[in-house]
N, C-alpha and C positions, 0 to 999 in steps of 0.2 A: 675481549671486552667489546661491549656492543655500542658505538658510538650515538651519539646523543639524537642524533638527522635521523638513525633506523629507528629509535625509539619513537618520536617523536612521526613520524612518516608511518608506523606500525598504529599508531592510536588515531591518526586524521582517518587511514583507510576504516580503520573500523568505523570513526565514528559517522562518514561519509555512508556506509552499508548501512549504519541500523536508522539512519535520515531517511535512505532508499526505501528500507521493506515497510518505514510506517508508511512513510508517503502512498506506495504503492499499498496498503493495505489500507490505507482511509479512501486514496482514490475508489477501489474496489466496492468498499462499503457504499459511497455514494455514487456511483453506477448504479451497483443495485434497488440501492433506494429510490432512485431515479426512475428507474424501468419498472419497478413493480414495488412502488409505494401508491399512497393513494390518489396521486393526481396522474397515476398511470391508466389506461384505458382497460378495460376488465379481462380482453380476452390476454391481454400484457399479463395481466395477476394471473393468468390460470394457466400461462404456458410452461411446460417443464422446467423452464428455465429459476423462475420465480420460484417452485416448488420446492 
């Protein structure tokens, strides 16, 4: 039988992980938008990067 602390310790890490991958994916997203949105400088928008 799986005691109450592994349950409970099994759901914080998960819930801990999918806090990480937004986080880290909205960071990402405004990075981007940062670098090659429109207050970026033009050769910024046209580098492979932004493409």
């Amino acid at each position: 039988m799986i005691s109450r602390n592994t349950v409970v310790g099994g759901l914080l890490v998960l819930l801990c992980g999918a806090i990480l991958a937004i986080f880290t994916d909205v960071e990402l997203r405004v990075v981007e938008w940062v670098n090659c949105g429109p207050l970026s400088p033009a050769d910024e928008r046209s580098s492979s990067v932004c493409r």
